[in-house]
C-alpha positions in Angstrom: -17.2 -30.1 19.3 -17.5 -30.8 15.3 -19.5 -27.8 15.0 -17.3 -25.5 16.9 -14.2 -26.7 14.5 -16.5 -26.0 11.8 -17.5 -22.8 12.6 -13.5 -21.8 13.2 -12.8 -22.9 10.2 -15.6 -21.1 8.5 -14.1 -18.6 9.7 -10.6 -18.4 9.2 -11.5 -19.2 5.6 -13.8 -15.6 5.4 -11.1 -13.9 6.9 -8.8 -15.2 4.0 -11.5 -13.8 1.8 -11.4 -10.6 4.1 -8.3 -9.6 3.7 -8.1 -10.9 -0.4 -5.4 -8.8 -2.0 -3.2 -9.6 -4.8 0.1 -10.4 -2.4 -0.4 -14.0 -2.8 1.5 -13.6 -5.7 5.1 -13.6 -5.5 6.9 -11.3 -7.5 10.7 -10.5 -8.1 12.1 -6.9 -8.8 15.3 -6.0 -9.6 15.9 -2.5 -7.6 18.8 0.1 -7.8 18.7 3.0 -5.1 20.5 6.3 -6.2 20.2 9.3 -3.9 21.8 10.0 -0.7 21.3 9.8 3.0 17.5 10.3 2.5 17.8 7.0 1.1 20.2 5.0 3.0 19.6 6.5 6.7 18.3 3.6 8.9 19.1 1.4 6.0 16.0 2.1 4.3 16.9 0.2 1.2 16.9 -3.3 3.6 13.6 -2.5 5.3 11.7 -2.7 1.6 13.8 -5.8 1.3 12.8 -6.9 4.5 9.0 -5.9 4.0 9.7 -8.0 0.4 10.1 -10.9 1.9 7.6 -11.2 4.2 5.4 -10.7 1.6 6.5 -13.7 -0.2 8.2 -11.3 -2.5 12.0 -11.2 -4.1 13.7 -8.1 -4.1 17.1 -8.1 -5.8 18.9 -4.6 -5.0 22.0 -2.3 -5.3 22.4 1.7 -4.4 24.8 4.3 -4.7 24.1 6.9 -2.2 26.5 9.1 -0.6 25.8 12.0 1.6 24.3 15.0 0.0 24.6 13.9 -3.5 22.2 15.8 -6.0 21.0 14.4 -9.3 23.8 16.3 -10.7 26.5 14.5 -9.0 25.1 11.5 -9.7 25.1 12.2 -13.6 28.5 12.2 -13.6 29.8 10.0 -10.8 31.5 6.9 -12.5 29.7 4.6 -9.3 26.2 5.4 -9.9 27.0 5.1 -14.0 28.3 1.8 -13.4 25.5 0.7 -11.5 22.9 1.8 -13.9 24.4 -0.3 -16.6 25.2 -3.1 -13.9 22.4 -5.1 -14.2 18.8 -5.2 -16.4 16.8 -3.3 -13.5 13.2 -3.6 -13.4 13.1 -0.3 -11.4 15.8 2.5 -10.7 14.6 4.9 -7.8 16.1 8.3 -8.0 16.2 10.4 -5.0 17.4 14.3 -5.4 19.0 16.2 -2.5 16.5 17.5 0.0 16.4 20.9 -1.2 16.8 21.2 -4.9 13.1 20.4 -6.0 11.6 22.8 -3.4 13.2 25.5 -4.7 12.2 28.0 -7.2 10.8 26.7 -11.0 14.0 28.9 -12.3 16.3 27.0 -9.9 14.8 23.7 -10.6 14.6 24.0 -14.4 18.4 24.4 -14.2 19.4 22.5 -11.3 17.4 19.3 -11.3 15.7 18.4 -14.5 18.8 18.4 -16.9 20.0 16.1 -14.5 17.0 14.3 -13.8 16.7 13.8 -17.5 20.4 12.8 -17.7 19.7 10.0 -15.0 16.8 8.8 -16.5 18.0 8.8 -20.2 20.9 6.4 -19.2 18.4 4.2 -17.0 16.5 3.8 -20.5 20.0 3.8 -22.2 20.6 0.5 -20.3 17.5 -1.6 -20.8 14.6 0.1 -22.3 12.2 -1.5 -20.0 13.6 0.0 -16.9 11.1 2.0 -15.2 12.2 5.1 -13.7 10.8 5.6 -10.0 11.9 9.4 -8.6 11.1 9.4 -4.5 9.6 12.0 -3.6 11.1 13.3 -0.3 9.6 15.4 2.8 9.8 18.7 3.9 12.0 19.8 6.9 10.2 19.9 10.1 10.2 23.4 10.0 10.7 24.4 6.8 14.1 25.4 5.3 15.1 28.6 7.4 18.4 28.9 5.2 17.1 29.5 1.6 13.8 30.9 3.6 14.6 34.3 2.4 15.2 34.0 -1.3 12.2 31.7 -1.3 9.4 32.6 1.2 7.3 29.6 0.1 9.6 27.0 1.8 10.0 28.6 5.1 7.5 26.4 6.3 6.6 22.8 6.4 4.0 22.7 4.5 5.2 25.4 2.1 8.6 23.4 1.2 6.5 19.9 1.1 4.4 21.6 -1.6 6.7 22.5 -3.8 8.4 19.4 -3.7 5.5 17.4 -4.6 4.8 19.5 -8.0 8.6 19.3 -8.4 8.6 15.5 -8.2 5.0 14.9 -10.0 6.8 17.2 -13.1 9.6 14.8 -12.9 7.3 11.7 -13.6 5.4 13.8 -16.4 8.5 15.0 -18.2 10.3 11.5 -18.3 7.1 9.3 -17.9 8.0 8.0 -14.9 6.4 6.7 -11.7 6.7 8.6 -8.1 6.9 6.9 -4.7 4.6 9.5 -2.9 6.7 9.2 -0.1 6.9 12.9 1.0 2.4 13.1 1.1 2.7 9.5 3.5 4.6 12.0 5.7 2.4 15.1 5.5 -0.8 12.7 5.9 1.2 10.6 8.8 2.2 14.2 10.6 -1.5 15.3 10.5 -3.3 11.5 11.9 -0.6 10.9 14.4 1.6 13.9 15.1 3.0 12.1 18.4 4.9 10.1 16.0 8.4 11.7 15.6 9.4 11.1 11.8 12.4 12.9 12.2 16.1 12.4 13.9 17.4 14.8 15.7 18.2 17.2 13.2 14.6 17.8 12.0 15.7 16.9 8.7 16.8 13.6 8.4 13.9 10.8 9.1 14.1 8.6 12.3 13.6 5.1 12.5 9.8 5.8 12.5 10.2 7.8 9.0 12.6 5.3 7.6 9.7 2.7 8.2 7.4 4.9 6.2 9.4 5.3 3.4 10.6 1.6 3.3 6.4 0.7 3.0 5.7 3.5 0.3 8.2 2.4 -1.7 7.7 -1.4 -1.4 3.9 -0.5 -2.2 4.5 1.2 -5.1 7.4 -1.3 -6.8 5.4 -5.0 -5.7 1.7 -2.7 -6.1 0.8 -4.9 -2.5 -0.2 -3.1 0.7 2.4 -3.2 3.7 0.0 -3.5 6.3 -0.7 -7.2 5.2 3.8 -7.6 6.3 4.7 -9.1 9.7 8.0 -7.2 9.1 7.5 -4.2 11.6 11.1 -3.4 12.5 12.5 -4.1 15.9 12.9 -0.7 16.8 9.3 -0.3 16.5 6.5 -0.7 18.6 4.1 -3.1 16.5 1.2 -0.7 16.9 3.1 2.3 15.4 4.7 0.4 12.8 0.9 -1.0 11.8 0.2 2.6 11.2 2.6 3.5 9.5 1.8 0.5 7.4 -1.5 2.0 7.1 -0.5 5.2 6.1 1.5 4.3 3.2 -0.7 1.9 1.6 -3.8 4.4 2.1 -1.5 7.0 -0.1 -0.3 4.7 -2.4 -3.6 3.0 -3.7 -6.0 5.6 -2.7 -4.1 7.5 -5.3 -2.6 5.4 -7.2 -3.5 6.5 -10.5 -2.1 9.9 -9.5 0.9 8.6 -8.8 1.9 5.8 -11.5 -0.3 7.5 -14.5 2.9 8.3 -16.8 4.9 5.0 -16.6 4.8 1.9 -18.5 4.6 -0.3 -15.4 1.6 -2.8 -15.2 -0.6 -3.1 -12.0 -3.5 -5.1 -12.2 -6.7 -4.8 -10.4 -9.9 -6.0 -10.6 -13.5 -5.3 -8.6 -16.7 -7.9 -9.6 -20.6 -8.5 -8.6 -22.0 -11.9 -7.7 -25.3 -12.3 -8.8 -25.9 -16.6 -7.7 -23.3 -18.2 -9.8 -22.4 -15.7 -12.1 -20.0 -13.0 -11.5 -18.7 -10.2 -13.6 -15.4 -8.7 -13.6 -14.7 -5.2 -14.1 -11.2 -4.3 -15.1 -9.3 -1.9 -13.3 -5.9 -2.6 -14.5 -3.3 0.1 -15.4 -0.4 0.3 -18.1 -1.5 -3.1 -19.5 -2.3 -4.1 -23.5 -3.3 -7.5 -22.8 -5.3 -9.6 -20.0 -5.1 -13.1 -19.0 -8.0 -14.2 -16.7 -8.1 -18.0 -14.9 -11.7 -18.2 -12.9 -10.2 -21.0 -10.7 -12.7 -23.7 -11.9 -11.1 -24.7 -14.9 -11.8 -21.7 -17.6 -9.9 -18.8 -18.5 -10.7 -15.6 -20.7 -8.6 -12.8 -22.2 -11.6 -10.6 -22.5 -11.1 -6.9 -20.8 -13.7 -7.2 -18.7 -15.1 -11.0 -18.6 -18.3 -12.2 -17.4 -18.5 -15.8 -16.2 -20.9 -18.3 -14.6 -19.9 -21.4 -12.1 -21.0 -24.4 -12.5 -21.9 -24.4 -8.6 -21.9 -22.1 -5.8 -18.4 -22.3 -3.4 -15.1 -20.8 -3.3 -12.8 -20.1 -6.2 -9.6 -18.4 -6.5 -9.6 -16.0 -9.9 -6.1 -14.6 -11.4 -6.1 -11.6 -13.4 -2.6 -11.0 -15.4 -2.2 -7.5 -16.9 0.4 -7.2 -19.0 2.4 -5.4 -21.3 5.7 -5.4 -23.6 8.1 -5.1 -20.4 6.4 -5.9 -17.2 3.2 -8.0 -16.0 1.4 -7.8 -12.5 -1.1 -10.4 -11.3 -4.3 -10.1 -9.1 -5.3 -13.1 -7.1 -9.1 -13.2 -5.8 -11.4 -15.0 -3.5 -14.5 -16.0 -5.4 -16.9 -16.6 -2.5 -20.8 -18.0 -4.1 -23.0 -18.4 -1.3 -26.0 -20.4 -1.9 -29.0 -18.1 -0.7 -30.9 -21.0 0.6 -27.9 -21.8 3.3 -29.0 -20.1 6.5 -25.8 -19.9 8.2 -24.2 -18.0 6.2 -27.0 -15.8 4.8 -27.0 -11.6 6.1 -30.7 -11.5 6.0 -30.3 -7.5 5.6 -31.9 -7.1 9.4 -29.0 -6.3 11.3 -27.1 -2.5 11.8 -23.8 -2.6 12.5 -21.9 0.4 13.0 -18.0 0.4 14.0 -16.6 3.4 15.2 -12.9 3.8 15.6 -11.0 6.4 18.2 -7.5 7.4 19.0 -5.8 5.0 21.6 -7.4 1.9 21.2 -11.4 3.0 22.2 -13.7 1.2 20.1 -17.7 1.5 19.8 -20.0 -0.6 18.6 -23.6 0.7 17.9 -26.2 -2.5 17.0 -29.7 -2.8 15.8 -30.7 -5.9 16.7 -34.1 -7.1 14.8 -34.4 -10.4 16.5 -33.8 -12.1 19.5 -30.9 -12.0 21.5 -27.4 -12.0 19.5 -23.3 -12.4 20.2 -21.4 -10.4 18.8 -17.6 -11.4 19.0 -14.1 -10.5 18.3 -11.4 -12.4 16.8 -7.6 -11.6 15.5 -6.7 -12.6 12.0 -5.5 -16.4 13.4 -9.2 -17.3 14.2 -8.4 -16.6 18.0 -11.5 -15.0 20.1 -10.7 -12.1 22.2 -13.8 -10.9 23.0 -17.4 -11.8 23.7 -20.6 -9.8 24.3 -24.3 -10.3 24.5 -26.1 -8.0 22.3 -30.6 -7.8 23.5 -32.6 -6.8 20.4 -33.4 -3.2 20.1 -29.9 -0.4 20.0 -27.5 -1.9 21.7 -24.0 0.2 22.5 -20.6 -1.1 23.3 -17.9 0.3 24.6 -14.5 -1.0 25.0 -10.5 -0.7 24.2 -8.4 -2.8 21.8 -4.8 -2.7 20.9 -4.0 -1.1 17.8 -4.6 -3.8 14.9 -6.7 -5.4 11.9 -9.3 -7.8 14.1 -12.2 -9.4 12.8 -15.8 -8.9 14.1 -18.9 -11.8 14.5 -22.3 -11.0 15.5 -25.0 -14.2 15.1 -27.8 -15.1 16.7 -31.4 -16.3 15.0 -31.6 -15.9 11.7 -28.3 -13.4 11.6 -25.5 -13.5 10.4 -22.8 -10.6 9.7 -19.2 -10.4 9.6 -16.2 -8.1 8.8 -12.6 -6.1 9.7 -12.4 -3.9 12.5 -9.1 -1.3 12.2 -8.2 -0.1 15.3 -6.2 2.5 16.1 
């Protein structure tokens, strides 16, 4: 009985080390929305706060953002001015009417950058740390059939979701700003899983499904944590959709995330590292940072760039990384896992294949090369619970089976093997 508490511990302590990101860090961000019912429809603005805290995180927020308001209205509406200059905001979101920044350059030189510029010179004007954060918006479900003829290349989907990506991405160059890729989560959403319907009625305007995808882009890319780590899903959502969405909008975030937070002034830090026995050295992967604070969780720090340091003895240690700058700072938090090679149990002896593969609706293979005698290979969600058990014979062993949509974690052991890791299903 000891050995079968130890071993569930065991694990639930590698699946913290799994899933290691830098959310264990709570961070507060002061927020103001300005836009218009892109922004506020399903109460957008509440799901990021919702998502926030979940996360551990603060999110302290205000908006201004009444129904088909441009840029230009905003510049001058005595609301939204107030409200810049209301508080010292860590981040001011600025979302244009649909339209504006798909249109031609001629039109949008004239009727959204002055304004943009306007917007984003009084954000500044107010506390010179503010970053600017301009959300970029989606294209209509089938394109924009009323300006369709003075401007062919928005008459489709994918036409009108072009331009306004190189609208918004000029935006952050011009006022160095960052983008919440919010409009390419939709495109790459509409393409995985095009059952899911990310618009209301009116093909324009995003249903609760899109709402939920914007609310998890823009989280990501203000608290730089990935939503699919939240237990916030949204009651009008099925959990399994709303993972995915999840998934979608941290994929686009961080797998581009120098793309879209290159021209800001808004720390993220990040970090990768090599074991080799005791000694482990950092690489630094931090962005829009001057200065770096390091704690290696046994005692010693370093505010080298890209530290190397050696333990005093092999076990588990939690490292911080602090990027900072003049305005902002963002921490990393690790798992530092030093495995003594001589310990058997948990040694990968490199003679096991594992090979995961992933389908639509749940299916899940597993394809095994088993070098030694006969193994288990198991399945457990991220609370240490075991779902599923099979025996594996050596030689290439195929499984076939179906598993709700979710982050689970797989097992397989037997003599002298040992291997472990997360399974996505979806």
């Amino acid at each position: 009985m000891y050995q079968n508490v130890l071993s569930k511990v065991r694990l639930l302590i590698f699946i913290a080390c799994l899933l290691n990101v830098n959310e264990l860090s709570a961070t507060t961000r002061k927020v103001l929305f300005i836009g218009n019912s892109f922004t506020y429809t399903e109460n957008m603005p509440n799901m990021v706060l919702q998502l926030a805290t979940s996360m551990g995180d603060t999110l302290i927020y205000d908006q201004n953002t009444p129904s088909g308001y441009t840029f230009q209205n905003h510049s001058t509406d005595a609301t939204t001015i107030a409200k810049i200059f209301s508080q010292q905001w860590d981040v001011v979101v600025l979302q244009e009417q649909s339209q504006i920044p798909a249109f031609s350059q001629a039109q949008v030189d004239t009727q959204c950058y002055p304004y943009a510029f306007k917007l984003d010179s009084m954000v500044h004007a107010n506390r010179a740390c503010s970053q600017s954060m301009f959300l970029m918006t989606w294209g209509y479900k089938n394109g924009d059939p009323t300006n369709c003829a003075s401007y062919p290349p928005i008459c489709t989907y994918a036409g009108m979701q072009e331009s306004l990506r190189e609208s918004y991405m000029q935006m952050a160059l011009n006022y160095n700003a960052l983008v919440a890729p919010v409009g390419m989560a939709w495109k790459m959403t509409r393409d995985t899983f095009p059952t899911f319907e990310l618009y209301n009625a009116d093909q324009i305007h995003p249903s609760v499904y899109g709402a939920y995808l914007e609310a998890c882009v823009v989280y990501a890319s203000i608290f730089h944590k990935n939503p699919i780590y939240s237990s916030y899903y949204n009651t009008a959502l099925p959990v399994p959709d709303a993972q995915q969405l999840q998934r979608m909008a941290g994929k686009m975030v961080f797998d581009s995330f120098e793309t879209w937070q290159q021209h800001s002034n808004y720390s993220y830090a990040n970090d990768s590292y090599n074991i080799a026995s005791k000694t482990v050295t950092f690489q630094n992967l931090s962005q829009g940072a001057s200065t770096y604070s390091w704690d290696f969780g046994d005692g010693f720090n370093s505010t080298q760039t890209n530290p190397v340091h050696t333990y005093a003895s092999y076990g588990q240690y939690i490292s911080k990384l602090t990027a900072s700058n003049n305005c902002f700072n963002d921490t990393r938090i690790d798992t530092i896992k030093l495995i003594d090679p001589n310990s058997v149990a948990t040694t990968n002896n490199g003679n096991i294949s594992i090979r995961v593969v992933t389908q639509m609706g749940g299916k899940v293979s597993f394809k095994l090369d088993i070098k030694y005698q006969t193994s288990q290979l198991s399945i457990y969600d991220l609370l240490g619970k075991k779902l599923r058990s099979y025996d594996v014979e050596v030689g290439i062993s195929e499984i076939n089976d179906v598993l709700n949509s979710g982050i689970y974690i797989y097992k397989l052991e037997g003599d002298f093997q040992y291997q472990i890791g997360k399974l996505l299903v979806y």
